[in-house]
C-alpha positions as CSV (number, residue, x, y, z in Angstrom):
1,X,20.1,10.1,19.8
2,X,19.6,13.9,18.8
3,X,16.4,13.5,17.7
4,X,14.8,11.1,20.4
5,X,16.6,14.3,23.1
6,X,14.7,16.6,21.1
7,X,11.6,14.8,21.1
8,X,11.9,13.9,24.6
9,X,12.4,18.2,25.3
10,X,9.4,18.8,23.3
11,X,6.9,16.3,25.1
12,X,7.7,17.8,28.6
13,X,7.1,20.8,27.4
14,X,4.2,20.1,25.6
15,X,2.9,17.9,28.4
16,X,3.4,21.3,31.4
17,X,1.6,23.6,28.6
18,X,-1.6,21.3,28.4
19,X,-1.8,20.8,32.3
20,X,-1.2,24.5,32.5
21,X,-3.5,25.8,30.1
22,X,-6.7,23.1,29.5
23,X,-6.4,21.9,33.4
24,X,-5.9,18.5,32.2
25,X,-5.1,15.7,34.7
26,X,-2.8,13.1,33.8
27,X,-5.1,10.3,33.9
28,X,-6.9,12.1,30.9
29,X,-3.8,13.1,29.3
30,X,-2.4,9.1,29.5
31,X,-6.3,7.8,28.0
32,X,-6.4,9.6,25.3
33,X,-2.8,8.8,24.1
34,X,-3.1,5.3,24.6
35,X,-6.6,5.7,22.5
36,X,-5.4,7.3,19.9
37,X,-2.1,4.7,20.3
38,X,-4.3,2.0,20.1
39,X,-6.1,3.3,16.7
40,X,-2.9,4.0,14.9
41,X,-1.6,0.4,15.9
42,X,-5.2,-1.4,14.6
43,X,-5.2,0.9,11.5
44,X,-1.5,-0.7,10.8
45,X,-2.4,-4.1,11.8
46,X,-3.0,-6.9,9.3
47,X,-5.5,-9.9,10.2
48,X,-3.4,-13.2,10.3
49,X,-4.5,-15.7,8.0
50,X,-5.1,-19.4,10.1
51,X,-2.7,-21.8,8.4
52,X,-0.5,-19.1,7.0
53,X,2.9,-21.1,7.7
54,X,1.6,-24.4,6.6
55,X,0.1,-23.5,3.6
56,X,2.9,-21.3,2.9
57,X,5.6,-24.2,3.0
58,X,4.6,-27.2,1.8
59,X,7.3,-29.2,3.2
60,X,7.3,-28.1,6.3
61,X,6.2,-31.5,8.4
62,X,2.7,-31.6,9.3
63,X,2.4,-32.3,13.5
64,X,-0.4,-34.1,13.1
């Protein structure tokens, strides 16, 4: 809980310096978070294989 009252300090602070200092508007400020948000999350992502659970368990029932 410390460390997410911390963080949450820090990004408001952060946040008033960047409008202050770069004239940044928010609707810049919220693209490129979610950009760079979205590039962390498809770096981390692994491609499903199709038919993972069936080949996987071979006893599971077949539906068809």
């Amino acid at each position: 809980m410390l460390g997410y009252l911390g963080a949450d300090g820090f990004t408001s602070t952060f946040q008033d310096k960047l409008f202050r200092g770069y004239q940044m508007s928010a609707f810049n400020q919220m693209l490129y978070v979610n950009a760079f948000s979205s590039l962390i999350s498809a770096a981390g992502a692994r491609p499903a294989r199709a038919g993972a659970t069936e080949s996987d368990n071979p006893e599971a029932p077949c539906s068809g």
